[in-house]
C-alpha positions as CSV (number, residue, x, y, z in Angstrom):
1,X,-29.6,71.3,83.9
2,X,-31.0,69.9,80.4
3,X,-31.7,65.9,80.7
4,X,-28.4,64.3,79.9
5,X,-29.4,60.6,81.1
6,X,-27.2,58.4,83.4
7,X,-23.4,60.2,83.9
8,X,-20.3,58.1,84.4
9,X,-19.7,56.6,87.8
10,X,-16.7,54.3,89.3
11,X,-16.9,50.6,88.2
12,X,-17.1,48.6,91.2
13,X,-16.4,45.8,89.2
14,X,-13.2,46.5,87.8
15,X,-11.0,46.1,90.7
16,X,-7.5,45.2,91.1
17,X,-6.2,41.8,90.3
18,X,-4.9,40.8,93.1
19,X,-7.7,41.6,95.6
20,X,-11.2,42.3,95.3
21,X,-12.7,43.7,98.3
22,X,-10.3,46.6,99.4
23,X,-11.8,49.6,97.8
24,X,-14.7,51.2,99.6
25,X,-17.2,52.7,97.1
26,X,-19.9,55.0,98.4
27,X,-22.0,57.6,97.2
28,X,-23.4,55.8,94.3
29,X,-19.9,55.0,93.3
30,X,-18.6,58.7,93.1
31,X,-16.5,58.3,96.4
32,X,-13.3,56.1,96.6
33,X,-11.9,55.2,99.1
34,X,-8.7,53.7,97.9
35,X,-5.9,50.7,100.4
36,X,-2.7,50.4,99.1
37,X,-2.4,50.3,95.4
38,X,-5.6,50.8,93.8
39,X,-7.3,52.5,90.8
40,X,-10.4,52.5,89.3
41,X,-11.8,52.8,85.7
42,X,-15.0,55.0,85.4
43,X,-18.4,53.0,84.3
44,X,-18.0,54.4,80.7
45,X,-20.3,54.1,78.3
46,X,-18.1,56.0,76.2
47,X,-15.1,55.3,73.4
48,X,-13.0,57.6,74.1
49,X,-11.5,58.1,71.2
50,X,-13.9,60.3,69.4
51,X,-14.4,64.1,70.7
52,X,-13.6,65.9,73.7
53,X,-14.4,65.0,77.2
54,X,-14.3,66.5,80.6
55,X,-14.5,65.4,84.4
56,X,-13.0,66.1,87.9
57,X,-12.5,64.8,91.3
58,X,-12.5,66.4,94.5
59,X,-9.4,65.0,96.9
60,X,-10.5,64.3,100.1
61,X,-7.3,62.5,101.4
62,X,-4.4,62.4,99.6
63,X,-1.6,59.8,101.6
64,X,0.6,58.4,99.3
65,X,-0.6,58.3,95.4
66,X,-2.9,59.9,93.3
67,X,-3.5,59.9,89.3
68,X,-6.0,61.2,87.2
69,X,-6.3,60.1,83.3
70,X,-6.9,57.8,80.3
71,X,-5.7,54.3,79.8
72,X,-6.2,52.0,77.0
73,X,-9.3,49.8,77.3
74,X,-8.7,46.8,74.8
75,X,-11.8,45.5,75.7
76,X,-11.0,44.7,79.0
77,X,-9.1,46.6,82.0
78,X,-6.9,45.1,84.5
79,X,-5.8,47.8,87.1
80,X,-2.9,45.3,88.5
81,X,-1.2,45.8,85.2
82,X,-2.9,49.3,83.7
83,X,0.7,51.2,83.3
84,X,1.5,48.1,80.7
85,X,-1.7,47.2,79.3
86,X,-1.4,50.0,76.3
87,X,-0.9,53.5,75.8
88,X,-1.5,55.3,79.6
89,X,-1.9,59.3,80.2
90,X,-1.9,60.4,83.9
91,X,-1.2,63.1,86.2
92,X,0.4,62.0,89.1
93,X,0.0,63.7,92.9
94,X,3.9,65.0,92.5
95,X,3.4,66.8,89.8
96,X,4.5,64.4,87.4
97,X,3.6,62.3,84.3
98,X,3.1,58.9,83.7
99,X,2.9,58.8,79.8
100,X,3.7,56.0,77.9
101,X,6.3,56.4,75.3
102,X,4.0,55.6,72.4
103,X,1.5,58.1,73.7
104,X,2.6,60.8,71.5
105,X,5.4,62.1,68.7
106,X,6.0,65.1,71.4
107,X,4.9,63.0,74.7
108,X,6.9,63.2,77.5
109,X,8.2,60.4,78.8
110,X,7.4,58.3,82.1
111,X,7.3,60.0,85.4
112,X,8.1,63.2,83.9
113,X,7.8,66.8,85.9
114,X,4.4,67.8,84.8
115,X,2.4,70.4,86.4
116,X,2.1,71.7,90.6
117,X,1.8,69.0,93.0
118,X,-1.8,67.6,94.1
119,X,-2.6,67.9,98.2
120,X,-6.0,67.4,99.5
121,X,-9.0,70.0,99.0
122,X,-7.5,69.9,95.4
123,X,-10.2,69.9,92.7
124,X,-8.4,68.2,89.7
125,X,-9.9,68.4,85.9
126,X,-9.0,66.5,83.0
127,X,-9.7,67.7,79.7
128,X,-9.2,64.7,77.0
129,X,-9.1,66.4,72.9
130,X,-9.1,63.0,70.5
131,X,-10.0,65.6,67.8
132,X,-6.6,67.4,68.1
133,X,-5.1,64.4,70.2
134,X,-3.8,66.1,73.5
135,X,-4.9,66.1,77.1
136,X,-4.5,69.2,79.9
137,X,-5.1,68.8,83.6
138,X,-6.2,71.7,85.6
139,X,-5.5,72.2,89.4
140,X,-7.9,74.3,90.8
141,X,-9.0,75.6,87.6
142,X,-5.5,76.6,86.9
143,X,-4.2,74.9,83.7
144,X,-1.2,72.4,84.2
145,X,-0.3,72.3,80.3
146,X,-1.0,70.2,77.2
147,X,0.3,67.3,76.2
148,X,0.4,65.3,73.0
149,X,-1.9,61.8,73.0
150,X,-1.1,61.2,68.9
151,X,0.0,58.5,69.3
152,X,-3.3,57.2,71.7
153,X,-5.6,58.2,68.9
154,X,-5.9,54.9,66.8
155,X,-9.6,54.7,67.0
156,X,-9.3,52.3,69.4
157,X,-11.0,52.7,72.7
158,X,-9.9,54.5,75.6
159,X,-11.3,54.8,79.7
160,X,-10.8,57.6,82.0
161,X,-9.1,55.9,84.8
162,X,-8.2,57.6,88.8
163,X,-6.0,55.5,91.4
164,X,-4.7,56.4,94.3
165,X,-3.2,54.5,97.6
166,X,-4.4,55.3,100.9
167,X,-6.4,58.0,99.2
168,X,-10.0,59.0,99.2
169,X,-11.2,60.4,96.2
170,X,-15.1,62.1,95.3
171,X,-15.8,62.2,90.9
172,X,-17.9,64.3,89.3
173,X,-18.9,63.9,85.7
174,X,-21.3,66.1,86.1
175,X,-24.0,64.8,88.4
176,X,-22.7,67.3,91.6
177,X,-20.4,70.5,91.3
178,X,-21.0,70.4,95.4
179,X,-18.6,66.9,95.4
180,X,-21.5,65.8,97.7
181,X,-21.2,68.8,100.3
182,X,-17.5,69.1,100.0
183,X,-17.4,72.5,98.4
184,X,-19.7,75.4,97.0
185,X,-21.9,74.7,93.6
186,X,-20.3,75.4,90.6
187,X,-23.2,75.6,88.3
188,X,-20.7,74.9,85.1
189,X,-22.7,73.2,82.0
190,X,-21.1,71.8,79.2
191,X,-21.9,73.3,75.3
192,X,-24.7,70.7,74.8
193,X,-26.3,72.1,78.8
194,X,-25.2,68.7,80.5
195,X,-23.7,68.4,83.5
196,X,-23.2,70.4,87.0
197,X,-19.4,70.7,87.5
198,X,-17.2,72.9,89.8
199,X,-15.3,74.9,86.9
200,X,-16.4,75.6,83.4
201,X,-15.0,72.5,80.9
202,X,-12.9,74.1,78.4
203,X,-14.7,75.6,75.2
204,X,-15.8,72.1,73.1
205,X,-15.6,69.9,76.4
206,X,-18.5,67.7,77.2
207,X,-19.8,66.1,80.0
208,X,-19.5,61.9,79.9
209,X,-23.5,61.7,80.3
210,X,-25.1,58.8,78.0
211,X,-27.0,62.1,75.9
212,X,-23.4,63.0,74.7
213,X,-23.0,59.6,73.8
214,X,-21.9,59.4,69.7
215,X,-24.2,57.0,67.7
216,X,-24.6,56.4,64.0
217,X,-27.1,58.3,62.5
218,X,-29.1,55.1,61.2
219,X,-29.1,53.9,64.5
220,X,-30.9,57.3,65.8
221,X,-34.7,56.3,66.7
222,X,-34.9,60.7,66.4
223,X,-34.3,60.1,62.8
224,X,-35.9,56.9,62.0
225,X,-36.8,53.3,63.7
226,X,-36.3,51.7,60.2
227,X,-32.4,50.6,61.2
228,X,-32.7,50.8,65.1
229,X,-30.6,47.8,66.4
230,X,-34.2,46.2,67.3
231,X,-34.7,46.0,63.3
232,X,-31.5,45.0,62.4
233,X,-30.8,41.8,65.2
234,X,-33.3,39.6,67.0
235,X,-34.4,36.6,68.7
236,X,-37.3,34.5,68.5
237,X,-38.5,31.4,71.0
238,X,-40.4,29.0,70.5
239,X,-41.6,25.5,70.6
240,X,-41.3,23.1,67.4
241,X,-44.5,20.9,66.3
242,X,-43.3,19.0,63.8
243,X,-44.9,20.5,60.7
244,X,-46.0,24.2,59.6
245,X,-45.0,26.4,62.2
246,X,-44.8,30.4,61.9
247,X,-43.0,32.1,64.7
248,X,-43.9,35.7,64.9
249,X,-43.1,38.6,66.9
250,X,-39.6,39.7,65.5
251,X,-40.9,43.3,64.2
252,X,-39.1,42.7,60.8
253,X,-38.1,40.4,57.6
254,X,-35.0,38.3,58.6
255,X,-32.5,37.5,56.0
256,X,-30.2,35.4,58.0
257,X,-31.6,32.6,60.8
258,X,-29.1,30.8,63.0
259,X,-31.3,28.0,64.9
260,X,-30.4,26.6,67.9
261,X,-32.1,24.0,70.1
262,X,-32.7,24.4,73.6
263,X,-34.1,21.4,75.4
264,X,-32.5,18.8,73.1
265,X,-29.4,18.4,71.4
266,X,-29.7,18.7,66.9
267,X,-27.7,20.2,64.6
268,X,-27.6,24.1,64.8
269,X,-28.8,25.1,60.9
270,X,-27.6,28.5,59.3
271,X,-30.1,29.7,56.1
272,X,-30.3,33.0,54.8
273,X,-32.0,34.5,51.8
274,X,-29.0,34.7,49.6
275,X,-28.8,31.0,49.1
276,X,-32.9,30.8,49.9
277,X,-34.3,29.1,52.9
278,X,-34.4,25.5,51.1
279,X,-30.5,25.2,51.6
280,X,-28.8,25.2,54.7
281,X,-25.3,24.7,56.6
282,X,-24.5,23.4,60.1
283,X,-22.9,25.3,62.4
284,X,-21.9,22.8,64.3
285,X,-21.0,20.3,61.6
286,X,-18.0,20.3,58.4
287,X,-20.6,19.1,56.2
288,X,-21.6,21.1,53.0
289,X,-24.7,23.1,52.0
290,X,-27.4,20.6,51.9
291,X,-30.2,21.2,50.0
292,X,-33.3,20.9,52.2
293,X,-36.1,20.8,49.6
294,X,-35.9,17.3,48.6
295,X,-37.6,16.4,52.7
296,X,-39.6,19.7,52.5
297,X,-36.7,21.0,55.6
298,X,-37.0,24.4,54.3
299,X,-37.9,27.9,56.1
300,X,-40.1,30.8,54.9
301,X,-38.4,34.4,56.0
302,X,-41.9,36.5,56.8
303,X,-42.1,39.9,57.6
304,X,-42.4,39.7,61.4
305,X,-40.4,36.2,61.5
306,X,-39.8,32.6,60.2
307,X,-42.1,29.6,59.3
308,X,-40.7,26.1,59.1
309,X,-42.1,23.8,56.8
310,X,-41.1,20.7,58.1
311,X,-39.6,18.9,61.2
312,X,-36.0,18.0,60.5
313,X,-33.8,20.1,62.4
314,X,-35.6,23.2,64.1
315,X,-39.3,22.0,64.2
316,X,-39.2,18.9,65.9
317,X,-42.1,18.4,68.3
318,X,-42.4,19.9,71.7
319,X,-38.6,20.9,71.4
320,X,-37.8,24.5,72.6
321,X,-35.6,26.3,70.7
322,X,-34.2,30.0,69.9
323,X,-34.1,31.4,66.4
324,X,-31.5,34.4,65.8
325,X,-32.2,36.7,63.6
326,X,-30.5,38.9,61.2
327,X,-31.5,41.8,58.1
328,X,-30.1,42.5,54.9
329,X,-31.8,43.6,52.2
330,X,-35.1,40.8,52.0
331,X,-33.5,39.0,49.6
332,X,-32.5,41.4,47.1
333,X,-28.8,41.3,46.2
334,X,-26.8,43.5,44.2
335,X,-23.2,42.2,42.2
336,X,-20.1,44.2,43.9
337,X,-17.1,43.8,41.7
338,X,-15.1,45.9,44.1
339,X,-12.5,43.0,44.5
340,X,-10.8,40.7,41.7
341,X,-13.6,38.1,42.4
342,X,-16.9,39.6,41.6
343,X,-19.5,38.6,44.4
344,X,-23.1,38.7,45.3
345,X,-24.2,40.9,48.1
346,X,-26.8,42.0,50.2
347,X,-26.5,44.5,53.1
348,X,-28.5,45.9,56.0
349,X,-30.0,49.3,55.8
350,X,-27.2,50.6,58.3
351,X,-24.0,49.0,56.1
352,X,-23.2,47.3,59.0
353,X,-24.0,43.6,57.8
354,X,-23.6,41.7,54.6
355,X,-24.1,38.1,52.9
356,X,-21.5,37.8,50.5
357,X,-21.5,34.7,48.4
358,X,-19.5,34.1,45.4
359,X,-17.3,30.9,43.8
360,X,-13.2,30.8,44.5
361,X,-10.6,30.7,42.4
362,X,-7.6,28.8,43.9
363,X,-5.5,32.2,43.6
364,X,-4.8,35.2,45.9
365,X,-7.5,37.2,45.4
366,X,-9.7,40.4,46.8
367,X,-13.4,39.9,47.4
368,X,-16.3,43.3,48.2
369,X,-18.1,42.8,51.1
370,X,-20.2,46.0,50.7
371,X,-20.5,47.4,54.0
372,X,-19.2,51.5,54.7
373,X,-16.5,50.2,56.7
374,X,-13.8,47.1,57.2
375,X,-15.2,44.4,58.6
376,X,-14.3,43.6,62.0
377,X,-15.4,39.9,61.6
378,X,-15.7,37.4,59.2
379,X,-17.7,33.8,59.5
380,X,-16.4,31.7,56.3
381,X,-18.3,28.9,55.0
382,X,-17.7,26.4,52.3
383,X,-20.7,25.3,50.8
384,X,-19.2,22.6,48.3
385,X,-17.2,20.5,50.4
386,X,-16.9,19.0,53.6
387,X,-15.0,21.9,55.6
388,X,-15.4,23.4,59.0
389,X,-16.3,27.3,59.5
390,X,-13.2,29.6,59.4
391,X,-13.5,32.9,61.6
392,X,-12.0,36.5,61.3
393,X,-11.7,38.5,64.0
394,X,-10.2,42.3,64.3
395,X,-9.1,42.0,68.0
396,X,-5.6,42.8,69.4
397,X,-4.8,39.4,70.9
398,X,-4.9,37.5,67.9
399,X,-1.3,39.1,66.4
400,X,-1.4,38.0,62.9
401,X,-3.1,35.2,63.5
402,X,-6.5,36.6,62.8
403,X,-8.5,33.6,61.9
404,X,-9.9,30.6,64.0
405,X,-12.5,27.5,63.9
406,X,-15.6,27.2,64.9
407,X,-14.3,23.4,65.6
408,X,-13.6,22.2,68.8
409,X,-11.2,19.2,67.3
410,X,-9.1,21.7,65.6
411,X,-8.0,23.8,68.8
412,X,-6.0,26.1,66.9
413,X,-5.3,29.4,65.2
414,X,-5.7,29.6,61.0
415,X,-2.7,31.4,60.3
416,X,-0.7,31.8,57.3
417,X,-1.1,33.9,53.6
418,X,-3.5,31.2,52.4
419,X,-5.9,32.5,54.2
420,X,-5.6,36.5,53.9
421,X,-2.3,37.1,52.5
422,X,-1.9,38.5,55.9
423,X,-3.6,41.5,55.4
424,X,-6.3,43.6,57.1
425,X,-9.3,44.0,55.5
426,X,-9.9,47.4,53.8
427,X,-13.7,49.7,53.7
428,X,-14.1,48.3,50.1
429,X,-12.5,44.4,50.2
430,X,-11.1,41.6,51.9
431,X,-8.2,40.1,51.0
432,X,-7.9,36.0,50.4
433,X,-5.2,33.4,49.6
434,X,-5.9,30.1,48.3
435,X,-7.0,27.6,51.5
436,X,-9.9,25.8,50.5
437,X,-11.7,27.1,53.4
438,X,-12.0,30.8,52.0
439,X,-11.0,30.0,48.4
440,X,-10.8,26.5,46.8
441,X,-11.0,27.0,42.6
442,X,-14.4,26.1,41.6
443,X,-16.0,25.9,45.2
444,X,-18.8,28.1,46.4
445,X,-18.8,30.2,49.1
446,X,-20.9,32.2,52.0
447,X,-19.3,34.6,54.0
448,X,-21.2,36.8,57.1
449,X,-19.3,39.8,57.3
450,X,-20.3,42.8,60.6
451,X,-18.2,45.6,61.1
452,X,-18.4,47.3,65.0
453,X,-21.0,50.1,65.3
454,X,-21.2,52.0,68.7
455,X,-24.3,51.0,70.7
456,X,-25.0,47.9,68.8
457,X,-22.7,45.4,68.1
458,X,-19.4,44.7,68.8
459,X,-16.4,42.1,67.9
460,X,-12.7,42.2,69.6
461,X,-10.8,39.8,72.3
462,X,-10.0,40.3,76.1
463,X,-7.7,38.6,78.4
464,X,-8.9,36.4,81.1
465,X,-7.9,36.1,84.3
466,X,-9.3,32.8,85.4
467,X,-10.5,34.0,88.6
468,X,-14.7,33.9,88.9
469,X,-14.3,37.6,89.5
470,X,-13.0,37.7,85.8
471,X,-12.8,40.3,83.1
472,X,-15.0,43.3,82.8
473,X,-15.8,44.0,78.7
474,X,-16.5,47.2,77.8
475,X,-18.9,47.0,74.9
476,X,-21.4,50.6,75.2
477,X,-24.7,48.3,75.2
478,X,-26.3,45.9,76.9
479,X,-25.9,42.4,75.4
480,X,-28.2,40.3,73.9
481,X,-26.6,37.5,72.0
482,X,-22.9,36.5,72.9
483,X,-20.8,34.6,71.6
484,X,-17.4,33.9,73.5
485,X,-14.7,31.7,72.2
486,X,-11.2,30.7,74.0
487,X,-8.0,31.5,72.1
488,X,-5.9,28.9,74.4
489,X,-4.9,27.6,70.6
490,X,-3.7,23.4,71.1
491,X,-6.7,22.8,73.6
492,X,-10.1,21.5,72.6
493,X,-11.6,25.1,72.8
494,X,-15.6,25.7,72.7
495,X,-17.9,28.2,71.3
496,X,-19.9,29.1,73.9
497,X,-23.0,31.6,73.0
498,X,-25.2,33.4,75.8
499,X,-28.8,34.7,74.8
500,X,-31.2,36.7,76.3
501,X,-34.0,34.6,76.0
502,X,-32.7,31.6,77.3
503,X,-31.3,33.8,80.1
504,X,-33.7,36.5,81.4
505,X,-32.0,37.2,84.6
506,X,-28.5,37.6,85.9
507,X,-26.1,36.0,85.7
508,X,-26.5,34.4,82.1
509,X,-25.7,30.6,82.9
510,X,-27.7,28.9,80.1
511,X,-25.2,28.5,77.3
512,X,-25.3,26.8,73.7
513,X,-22.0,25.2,72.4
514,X,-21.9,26.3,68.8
515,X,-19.0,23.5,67.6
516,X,-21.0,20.6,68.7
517,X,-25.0,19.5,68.5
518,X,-25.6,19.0,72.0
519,X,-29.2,21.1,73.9
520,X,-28.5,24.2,75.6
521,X,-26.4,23.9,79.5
522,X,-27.0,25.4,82.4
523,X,-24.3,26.0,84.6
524,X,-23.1,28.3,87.3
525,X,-19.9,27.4,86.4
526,X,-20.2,29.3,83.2
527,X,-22.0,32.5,84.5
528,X,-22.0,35.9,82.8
529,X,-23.4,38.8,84.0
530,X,-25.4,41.3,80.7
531,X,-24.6,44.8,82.1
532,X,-26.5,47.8,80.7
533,X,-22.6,48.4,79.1
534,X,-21.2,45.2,78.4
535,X,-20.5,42.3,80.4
536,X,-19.0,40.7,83.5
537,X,-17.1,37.0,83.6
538,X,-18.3,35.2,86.6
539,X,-16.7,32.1,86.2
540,X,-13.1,30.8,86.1
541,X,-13.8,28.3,83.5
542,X,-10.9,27.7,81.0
543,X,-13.5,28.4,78.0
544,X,-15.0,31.5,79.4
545,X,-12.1,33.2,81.1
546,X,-9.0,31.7,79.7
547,X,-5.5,33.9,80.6
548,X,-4.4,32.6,76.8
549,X,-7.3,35.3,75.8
550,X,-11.0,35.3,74.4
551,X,-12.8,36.2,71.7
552,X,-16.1,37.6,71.7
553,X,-18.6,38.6,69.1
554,X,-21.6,40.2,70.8
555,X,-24.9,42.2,69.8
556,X,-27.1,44.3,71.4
557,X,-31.1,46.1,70.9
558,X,-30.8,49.1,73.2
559,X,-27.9,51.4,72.8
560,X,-26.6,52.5,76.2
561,X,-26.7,56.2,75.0
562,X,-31.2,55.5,75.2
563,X,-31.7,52.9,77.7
564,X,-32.8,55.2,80.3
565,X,-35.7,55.9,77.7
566,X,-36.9,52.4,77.4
């Protein structure tokens, strides 16, 4: 077998809502042994959504239920609830289907005859085709028929899911054809040589192993390191001394530096090249751009990091702080006249980032943000007047409502035209009404635009359960800078952003507020776990875990699909 990395396992820590210590897992979480009612997702680095997959379990005991598929992920997965959290595709033990209506213009309905009936000693494949949207089942290498998933395949993202009830259940994704000694070796391969499995996947088929894993060519360290994730986002730490300070050790030119104190509580300051790192905005503040130069408050953005030139702010002396970095372009920008409002952009070598700046008009209006894709969030900021930041963000849970505040007094959603005539943002523009947080006539603007990009960063919303055992969130990296906001719109929600290098070890419990100046916190009451996929709530803390919904905005350096190389 051809080295194919880490293969998909059970997630021990998605379990079902309502109790948290009734599955056995064993085996290095290939065996299940399911009580009454349970499922599990698989540990997926994937987004499935993109290709063609294959895996198979072994039934050991088969007593009541049994169901092999794909559910909808939506950043999160509750098994309690998985038949109504989204489009659902399963094969059920009685030779039936449990397909959601919207799965598919041909789909059959729920708990419809599908297939032979499952008994133990059954080996059970699914075959999942995003490219041509079905999904077959095989029963002992017999095919149990196609079924159409067109209606799954919004480019959204997808988990292989198995739940039984008083069943006992062995996966294989490829690590074991033998199901651990239950049968003979299979020997099967997939196309790319991955993967050890009973019966041959289907022509096409791959094996979930992290080396099928998709990633953006610019993010491919085979191809070049220029736009690896580690040269694209990172952190600094250091400790301020009250004059000229250079901080090194970033491994490339930042163009945009959000500061953040750790051991004492100052303003959070936002520069980036495109306004030049004498002008700055709080992140924490309503205030406008204020021009640093006249106290000598400005930075320097160096090849390998930053240099402050004064105290004021991020400097001061013996104060810890962490410095997050982002590239552009170094400071070059380019005129996009893509929209009705010309702007002024720069944009990371991977099209995944931009600084967009230009002045508003008072009138609906279309703006270029110059990335290859539609942003999947926005971070508005006026620079003229007193206003606070205004936030887009792609995720399901905010309906229409796209847009909130980075302002813990406002406790609400921004919704309305004014602010994007109610429309999505497209691969060329974004669309923008007249509020005067996005587009006052006359006023000048920055906006931060990031689109999602597998392995790297990642922007969307989950629903909490305010249980300490909260939420798992699929993201397919490990994360390195989060930033997780409450949607419980009316309340006095914060900001609350996770780093790696104030948190080395798990669970992440050092957290900085972004809506207010106060240091860094460290609480257990706020613990997060970083997982080498995404992350785990630990806490059941009303602005971490709310059941109103989160947002999270989150970045990575490793791509799950090389961490086993690093």
């Amino acid at each position: 077998m051809a080295s194919s990395g880490n293969f998909m396992s059970f997630n021990p820590l998605v379990r079902r809502a309502s109790s948290y210590t009734d599955n056995e897992f064993s085996h290095s979480n290939l065996r299940l042994k399911y009580k009454v009612g349970n499922g599990g997702t698989l540990n997926c680095g994937f987004k499935l959504g993109d290709g063609k997959f294959y895996f198979e379990i072994y039934i050991i005991r088969q007593n009541s239920a049994v169901g092999i598929g794909i559910m909808k992920g939506a950043g999160f997965v509750d098994m309690n609830n998985y038949t109504t959290q989204g489009p659902v595709a399963v094969y059920r033990q009685e030779g039936r289907s449990n397909v959601s209506a919207n799965s598919g213009t041909g789909a059959p309905t729920a708990n419809s005859s599908y297939g032979e009936n499952m008994v133990a000693d059954d080996i059970v494949g699914c075959a999942v085709d995003f490219t041509n949207s079905t999904i077959n089942w095989y029963r002992n290498n017999s095919a149990q028929g196609a079924i159409d998933i067109s209606g799954m395949n919004d480019g959204t993202e997808y988990l292989p899911i198995v739940y039984g009830s008083n069943s006992d259940i062995h996966l294989n994704c490829g690590q074991d054809s033998t199901f651990a000694g239950l049968t003979s070796a299979g020997g099967n391969a997939d196309d790319n040589g991955f993967g050890d499995f009973k019966y041959s996947p289907p022509s096409g088929y791959l094996a979930m192993c992290s080396a099928n894993l998709p990633i953006e060519s610019g993010l491919d360290p085979a191809q070049t390191d220029d736009d690896h994730p580690q040269k694209l986002f990172g952190q600094l730490s250091y400790t301020g001394n009250g004059g000229a300070n250079t901080v090194n050790g970033l491994g490339f030119k930042p163009d945009l530096v959000w500061g953040i104190s750790i051991s004492s509580g100052q303003s959070k300051r936002v520069l980036d090249s495109s306004r030049g790192g004498n002008n700055y905005v709080y992140l924490d503040q309503n205030a406008a751009q204020v021009a640093g130069s006249a106290s000598g408050d400005t930075v320097e953005f160096l090849d390998d990091g930053i240099k402050w030139n004064n105290a004021n702010g991020n400097n001061d002396n013996t104060v810890t702080y962490a410095a997050l970095c982002w590239r552009a372009n170094g400071g070059t920008t380019a005129s996009n006249t893509s929209g009705t409002i010309t702007t002024t952009v720069q944009t990371d070598p991977n099209q995944s980032f931009s600084i967009v700046t230009y002045s508003g008009t008072g009138t609906n209006a279309t703006i270029g943000h110059g990335l290859s894709a539609a942003p999947d969030t926005i971070w508005w900021k006026n620079l003229s007047q007193n206003d606070s930041w205004a936030v887009y963000n792609s995720g399901d849970l905010l309906g229409n409502n796209k847009l909130t505040a980075v302002d813990v007094n406002l406790g609400s959603s921004l919704s309305g035209t004014a602010y994007m005539q109610a429309t999505n943002p497209t691969s060329t523009v974004i669309s923008i009404g007249d509020e005067h947080k996005v587009n006052a006539s006359g006023e000048n603007y920055v906006a931060y635009c990031w689109r999602n990009v597998d392995g790297f960063q990642k922007f969307g919303t989950f629903k909490g359960n305010a249980n300490t055992n909260g939420a798992f969130v699929y993201l397919g990296f490990r994360p390195t800078f989060l930033i997780n906001c409450s949607l419980r719109f009316g309340g006095t929600p914060h900001w609350e952003s996770y780093n790696s290098v104030s948190n080395t070890l798990n669970p992440a419990i050092y957290y900085s507020t972004l809506d207010d100046g106060n240091q860094t916190y460290s609480a257990t009451s706020r613990a997060i776990d970083f997982l080498s996929n995404g992350f785990k709530i630990r806490n059941s803390d009303v602005d971490s875990n709310s059941t109103s919904g989160q947002a999270f905005y989150c970045w990575g350096d490793v791509p799950f699909k090389y961490g086993n190389t690093f």
